[in-house]
C-alpha positions as a Markdown table, in Angstrom:
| # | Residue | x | y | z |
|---|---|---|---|---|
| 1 | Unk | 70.6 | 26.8 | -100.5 |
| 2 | Unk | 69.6 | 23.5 | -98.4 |
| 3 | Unk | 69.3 | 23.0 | -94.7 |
| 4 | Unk | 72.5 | 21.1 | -93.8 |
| 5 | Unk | 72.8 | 17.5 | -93.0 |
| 6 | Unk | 73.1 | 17.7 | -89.3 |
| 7 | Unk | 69.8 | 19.2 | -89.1 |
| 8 | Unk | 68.3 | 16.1 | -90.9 |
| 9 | Unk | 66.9 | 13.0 | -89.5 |
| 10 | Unk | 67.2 | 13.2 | -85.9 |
| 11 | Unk | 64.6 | 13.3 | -83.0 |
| 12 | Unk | 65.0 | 16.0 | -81.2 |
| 13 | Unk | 63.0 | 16.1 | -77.2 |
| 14 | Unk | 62.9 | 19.3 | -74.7 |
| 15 | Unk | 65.0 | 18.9 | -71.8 |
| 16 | Unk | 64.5 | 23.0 | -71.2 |
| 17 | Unk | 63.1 | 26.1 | -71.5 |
| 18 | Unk | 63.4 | 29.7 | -70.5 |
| 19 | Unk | 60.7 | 32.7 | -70.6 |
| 20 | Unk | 58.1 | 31.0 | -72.4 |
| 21 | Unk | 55.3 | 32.4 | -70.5 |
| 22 | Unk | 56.9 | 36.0 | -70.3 |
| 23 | Unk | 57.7 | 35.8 | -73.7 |
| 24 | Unk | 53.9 | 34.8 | -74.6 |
| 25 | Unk | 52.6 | 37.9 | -72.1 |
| 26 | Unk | 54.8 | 40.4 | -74.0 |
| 27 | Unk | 53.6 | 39.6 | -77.0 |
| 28 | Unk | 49.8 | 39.8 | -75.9 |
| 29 | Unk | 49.1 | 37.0 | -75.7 |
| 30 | Unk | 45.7 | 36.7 | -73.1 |
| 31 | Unk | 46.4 | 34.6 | -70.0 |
| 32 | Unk | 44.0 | 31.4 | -70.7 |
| 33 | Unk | 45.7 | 31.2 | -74.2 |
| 34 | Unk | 49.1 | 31.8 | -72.6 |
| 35 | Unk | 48.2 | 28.4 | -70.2 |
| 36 | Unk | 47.3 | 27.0 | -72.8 |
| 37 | Unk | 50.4 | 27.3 | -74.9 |
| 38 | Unk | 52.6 | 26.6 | -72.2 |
| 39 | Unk | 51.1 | 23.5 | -71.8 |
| 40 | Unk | 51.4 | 22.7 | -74.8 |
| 41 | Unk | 54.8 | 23.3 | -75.2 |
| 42 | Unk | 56.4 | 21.2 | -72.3 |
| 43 | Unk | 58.3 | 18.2 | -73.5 |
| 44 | Unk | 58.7 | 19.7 | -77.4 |
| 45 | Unk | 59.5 | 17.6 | -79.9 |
| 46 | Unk | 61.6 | 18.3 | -83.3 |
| 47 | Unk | 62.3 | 16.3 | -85.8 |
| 48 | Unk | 62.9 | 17.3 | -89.7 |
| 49 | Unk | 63.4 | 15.0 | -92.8 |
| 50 | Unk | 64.1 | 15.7 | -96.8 |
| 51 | Unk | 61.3 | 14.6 | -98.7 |
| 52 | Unk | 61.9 | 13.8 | -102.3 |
| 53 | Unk | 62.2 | 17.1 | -105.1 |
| 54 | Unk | 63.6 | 19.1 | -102.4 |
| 55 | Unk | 61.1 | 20.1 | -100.0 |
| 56 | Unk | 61.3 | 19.3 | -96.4 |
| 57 | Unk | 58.7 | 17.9 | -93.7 |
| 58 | Unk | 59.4 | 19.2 | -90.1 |
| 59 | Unk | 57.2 | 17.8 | -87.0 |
| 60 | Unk | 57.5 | 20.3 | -84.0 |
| 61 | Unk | 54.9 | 20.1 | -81.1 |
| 62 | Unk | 54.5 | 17.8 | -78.0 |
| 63 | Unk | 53.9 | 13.9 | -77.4 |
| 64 | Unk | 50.1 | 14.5 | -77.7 |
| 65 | Unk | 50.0 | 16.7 | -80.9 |
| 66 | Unk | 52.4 | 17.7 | -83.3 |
| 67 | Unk | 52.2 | 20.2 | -85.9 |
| 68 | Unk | 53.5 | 19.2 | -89.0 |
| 69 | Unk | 54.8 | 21.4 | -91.9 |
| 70 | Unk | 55.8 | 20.5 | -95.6 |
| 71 | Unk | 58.3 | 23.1 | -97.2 |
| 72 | Unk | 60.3 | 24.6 | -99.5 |
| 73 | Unk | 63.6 | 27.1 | -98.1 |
| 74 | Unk | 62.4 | 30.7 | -98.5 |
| 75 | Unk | 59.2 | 30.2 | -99.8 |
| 76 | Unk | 56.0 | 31.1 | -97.5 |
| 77 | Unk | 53.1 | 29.1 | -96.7 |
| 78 | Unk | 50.0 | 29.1 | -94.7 |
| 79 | Unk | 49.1 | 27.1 | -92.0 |
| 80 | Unk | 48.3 | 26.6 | -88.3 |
| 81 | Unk | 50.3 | 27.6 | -85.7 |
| 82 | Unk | 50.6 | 26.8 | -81.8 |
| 83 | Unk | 47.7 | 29.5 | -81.2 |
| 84 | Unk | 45.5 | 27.0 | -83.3 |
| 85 | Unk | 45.1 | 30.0 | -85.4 |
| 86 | Unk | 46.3 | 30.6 | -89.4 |
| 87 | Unk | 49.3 | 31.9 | -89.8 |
| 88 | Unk | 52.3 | 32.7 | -92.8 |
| 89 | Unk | 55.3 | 30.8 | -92.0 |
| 90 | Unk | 58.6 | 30.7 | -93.9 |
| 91 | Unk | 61.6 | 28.5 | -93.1 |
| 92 | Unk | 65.0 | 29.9 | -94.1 |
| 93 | Unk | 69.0 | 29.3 | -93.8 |
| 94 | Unk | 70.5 | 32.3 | -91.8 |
| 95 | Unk | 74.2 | 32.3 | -90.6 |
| 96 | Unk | 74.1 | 28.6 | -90.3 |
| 97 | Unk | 71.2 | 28.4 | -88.2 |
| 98 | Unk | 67.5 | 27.6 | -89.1 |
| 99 | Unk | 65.5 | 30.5 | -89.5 |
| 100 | Unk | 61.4 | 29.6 | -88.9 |
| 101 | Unk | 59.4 | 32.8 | -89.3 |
| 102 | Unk | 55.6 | 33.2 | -88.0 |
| 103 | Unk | 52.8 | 35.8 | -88.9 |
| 104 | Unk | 49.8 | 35.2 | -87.4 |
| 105 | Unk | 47.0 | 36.1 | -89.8 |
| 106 | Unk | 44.3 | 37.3 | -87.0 |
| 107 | Unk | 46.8 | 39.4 | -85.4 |
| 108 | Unk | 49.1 | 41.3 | -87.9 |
| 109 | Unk | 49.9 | 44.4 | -86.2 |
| 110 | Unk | 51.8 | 41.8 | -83.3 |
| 111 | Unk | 54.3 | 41.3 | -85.5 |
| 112 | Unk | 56.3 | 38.5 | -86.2 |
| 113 | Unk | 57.8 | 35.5 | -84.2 |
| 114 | Unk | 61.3 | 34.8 | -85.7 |
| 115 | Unk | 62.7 | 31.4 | -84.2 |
| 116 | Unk | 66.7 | 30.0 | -84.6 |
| 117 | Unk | 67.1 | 26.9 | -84.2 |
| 118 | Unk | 71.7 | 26.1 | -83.7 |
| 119 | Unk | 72.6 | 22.7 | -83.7 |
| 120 | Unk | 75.8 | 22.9 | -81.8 |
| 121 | Unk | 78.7 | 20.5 | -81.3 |
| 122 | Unk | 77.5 | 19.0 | -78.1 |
| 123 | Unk | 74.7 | 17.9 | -80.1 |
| 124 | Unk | 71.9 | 19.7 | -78.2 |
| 125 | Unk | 69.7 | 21.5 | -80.7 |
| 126 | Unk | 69.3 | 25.0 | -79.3 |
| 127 | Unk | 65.7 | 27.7 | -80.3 |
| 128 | Unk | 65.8 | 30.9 | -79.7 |
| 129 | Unk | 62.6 | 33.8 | -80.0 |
| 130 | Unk | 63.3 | 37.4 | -79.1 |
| 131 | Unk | 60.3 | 40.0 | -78.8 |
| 132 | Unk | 60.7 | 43.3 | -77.8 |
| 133 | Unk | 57.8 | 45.9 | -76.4 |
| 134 | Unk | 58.5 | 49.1 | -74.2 |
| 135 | Unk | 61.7 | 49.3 | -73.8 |
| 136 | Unk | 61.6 | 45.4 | -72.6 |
| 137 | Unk | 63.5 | 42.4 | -74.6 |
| 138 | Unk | 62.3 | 38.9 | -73.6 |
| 139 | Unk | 63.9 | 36.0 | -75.5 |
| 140 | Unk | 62.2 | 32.2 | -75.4 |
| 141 | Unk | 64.6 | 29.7 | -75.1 |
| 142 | Unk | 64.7 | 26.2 | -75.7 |
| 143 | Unk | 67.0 | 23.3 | -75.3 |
| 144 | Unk | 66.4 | 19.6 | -77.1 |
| 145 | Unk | 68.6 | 16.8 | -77.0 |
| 146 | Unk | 69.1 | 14.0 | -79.6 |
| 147 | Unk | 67.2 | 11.2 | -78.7 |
């Protein structure tokens, strides 16, 4: 399985998002980290490439720092997330959509942050990230357009 085309080579900027801090304070996340995260994650970038032998390169972050992943579809690596801590990521094709799955090493028993990322046919690139604690479901939302 590869990631399709229209996922490839294009720039990809936040225009909006939804629930970021609410999803961040479900999860557990301590306020000063949460601010810090946020912060962080204002103007989002995206953009992901096809690197020679089959593995991709994705850079997801903000104009002042990106975070920058090589990989392979389905297989699992280590690295840092937006926490600045070390976690297992694994990219994957689900249902036509992007599938970019976090475990954050320090914090296992948190569970996991599952992202989808749907390019759809107005050409905005849409992320979604559901968590769920006590009975309450928040879901992060993002929207990024082609630029």
């Amino acid at each position: 399985m590869e990631i399709p085309d229209h996922f490839l080579n294009k720039s990809f900027v936040e225009v909006r998002q939804e629930n970021v801090d609410e999803f961040f304070a479900l999860r557990g996340v301590p306020w000063l980290i949460r601010k810090l995260i946020v912060g962080k994650m204002k103007n989002g970038r995206f953009h992901l490439t096809k690197n020679d032998g089959g593995k991709y390169h994705v850079k997801i972050g903000d104009p002042s720092k990106n975070l920058e992943y090589d990989f392979e579809l389905d297989k699992t690596f280590k690295a840092t997330g937006y926490d600045g801590k070390q976690h297992e990521i694994t990219f994957s094709m689900e249902d036509g959509k992007l599938r970019e799955k976090h475990l954050n090493l320090e914090r296992k028993d948190s569970g996991e942050d599952v992202f989808f990322y749907d390019l759809r046919n107005n050409g905005v690139l849409y992320s979604e990230c559901t968590t769920k604690k006590d009975n309450k479901t928040i879901t992060w939302k993002r929207e990024f357009e082609q630029r």
